[in-house]
C-alpha positions in Angstrom: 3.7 3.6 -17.9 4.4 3.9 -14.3 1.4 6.1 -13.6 -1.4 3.5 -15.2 -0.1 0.8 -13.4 -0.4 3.1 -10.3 -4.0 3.3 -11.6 -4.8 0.1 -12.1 -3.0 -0.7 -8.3 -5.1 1.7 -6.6 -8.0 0.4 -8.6 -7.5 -3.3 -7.5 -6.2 -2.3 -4.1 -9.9 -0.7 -3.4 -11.1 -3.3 -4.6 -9.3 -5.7 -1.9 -9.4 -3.4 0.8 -13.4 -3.3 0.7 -13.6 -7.0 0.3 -10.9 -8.0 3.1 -12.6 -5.4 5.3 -15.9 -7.5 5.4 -14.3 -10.5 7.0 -14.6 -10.7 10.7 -15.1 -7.2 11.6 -16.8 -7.1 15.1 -16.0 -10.2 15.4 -13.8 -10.3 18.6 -11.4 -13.0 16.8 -8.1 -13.2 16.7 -6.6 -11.2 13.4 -6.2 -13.8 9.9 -3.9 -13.8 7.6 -5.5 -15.8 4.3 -3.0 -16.7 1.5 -4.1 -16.5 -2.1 -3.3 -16.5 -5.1 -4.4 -14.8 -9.0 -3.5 -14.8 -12.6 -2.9 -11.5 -14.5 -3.8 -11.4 -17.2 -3.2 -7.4 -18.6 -1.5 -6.7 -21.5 1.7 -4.4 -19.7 5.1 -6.6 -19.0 5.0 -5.5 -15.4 1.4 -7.2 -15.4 2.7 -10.6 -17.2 2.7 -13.7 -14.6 0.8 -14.6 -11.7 0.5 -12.3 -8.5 0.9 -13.9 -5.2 0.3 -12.5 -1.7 -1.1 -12.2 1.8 -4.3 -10.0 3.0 -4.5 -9.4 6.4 -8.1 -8.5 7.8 -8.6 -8.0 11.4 -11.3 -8.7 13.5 -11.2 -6.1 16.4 -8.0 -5.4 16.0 -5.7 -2.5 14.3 -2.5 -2.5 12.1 -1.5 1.0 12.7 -2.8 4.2 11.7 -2.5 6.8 9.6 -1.6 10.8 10.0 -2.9 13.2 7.6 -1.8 17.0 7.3 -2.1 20.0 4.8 -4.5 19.4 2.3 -6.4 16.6 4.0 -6.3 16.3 7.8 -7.4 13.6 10.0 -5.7 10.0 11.8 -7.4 6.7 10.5 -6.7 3.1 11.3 -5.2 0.8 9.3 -8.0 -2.2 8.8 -6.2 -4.2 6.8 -3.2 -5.1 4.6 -1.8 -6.4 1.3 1.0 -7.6 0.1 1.7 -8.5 -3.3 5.0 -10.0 -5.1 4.5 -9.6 -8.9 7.9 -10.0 -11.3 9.9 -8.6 -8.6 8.4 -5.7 -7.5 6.0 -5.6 -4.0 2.9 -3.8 -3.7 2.1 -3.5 -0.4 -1.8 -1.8 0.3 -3.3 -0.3 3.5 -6.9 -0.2 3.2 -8.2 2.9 5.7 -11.0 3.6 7.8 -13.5 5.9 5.7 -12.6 4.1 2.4 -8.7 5.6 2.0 -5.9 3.8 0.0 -2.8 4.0 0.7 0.0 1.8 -1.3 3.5 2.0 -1.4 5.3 0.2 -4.2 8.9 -0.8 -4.3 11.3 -3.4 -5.7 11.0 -6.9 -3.5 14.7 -6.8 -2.8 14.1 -3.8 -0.1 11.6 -5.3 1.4 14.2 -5.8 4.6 15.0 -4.2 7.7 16.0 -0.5 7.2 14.9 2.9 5.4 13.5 2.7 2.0 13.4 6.0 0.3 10.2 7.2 -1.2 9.9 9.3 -4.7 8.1 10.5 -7.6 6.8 7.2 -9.4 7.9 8.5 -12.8 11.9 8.8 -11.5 12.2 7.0 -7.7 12.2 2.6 -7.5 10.0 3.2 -4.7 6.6 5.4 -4.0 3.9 5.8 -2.3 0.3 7.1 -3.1 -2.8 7.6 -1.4 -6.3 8.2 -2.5 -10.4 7.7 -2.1 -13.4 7.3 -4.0 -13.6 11.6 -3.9 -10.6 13.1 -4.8 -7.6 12.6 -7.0 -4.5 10.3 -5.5 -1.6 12.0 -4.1 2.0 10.4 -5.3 4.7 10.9 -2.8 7.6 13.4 -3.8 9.9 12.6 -0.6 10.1 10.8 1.9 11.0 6.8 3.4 9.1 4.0 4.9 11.2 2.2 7.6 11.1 -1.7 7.8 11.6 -3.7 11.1 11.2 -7.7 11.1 10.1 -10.1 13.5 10.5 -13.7 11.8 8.6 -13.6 8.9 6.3 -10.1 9.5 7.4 -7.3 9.0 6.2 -3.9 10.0 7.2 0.0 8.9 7.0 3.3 10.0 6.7 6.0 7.4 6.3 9.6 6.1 6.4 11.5 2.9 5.4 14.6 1.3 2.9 14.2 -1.9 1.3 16.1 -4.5 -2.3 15.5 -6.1 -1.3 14.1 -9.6 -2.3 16.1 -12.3 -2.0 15.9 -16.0 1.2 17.7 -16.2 2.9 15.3 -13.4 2.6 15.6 -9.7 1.0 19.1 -8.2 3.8 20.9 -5.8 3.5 18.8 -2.7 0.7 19.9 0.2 -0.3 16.8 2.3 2.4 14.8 4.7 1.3 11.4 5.7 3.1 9.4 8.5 2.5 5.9 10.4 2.8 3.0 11.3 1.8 -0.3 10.2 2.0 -4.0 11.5 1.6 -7.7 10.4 2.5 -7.1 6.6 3.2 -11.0 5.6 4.7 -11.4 2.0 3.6 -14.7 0.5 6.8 -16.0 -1.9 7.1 -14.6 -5.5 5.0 -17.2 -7.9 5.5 -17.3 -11.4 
């Protein structure tokens, strides 16, 4: 069940990144944070209730980037984020430079300073997985994401090992992604 929510995440998180990437870029402003918030309306339990959150989109600016190595190879910048609080659980999104996704899902109570560790989404309470319009996602196999907090933002440095998924599961792990990431603003659980 795990995995098609996954699906649907990456799906929706696309979807956000593209459309919070249009706002302001070139624009020379100061970077936004706009609060919103949706129903869900799916039919899985983890999808009951409403979704609440905080997009960041920047306007000349950078959250962080991203380090790619193994299968894919290549540094992009992070141009915007996503945080979502859904029936306890917090997806948090990183939409890339040259149309990458990268999401890291967790249970809301470790969103806190300190090491998360990262998993297989089948087994782990937390993962990560990355993917673009061209190629299957990768799910993380190993691995953490480190939270630091300043107030209410918080910001992580991370890296895992993932494998493509595959029918059968998760491929035996060839990419390694690290980075860095800043201004991730949680809006309070609704619902």
């Amino acid at each position: 069940m795990r995995r098609w929510m996954l699906i649907l995440l990456l799906t929706a998180s696309a979807v956000l990144a593209a459309c919070g990437g249009d706002a302001g870029i070139g624009g020379g402003a100061a970077a936004t944070a706009t609060p919103f918030t949706m129903s869900a309306t799916a039919t899985s339990p983890r999808m009951q209730g409403s979704i609440s959150g905080i997009s960041s989109s920047p306007s000349g600016a950078s959250f962080g980037s991203v380090m790619l190595s193994g299968a894919q190879a290549g540094t992009f910048t992070v141009e915007t984020v996503s945080a979502f609080a859904l029936d306890g659980n917090l997806t948090l999104t990183l939409g890339l430079t040259g149309g990458k996704v990268l999401v890291f899902d967790l249970p809301l109570e470790l969103l806190q300073p300190g090491r998360v560790d990262l998993g297989d989404p089948d087994t782990a309470p937390a993962f990560a997985s990355m993917a673009d319009a061209s190629a299957a996602p990768y799910l993380s196999t190993s691995g953490g994401i480190t939270f630091s907090a300043t107030g209410e933002t918080f910001a992580a440095e991370f890296g895992f090992e993932a494998g493509a998924q595959i029918d059968e599961g998760i491929a035996a792990p060839d990419l390694t992604v690290s980075g860095t990431v800043s201004d991730i603003r949680v809006a309070g659980e609704a619902g």
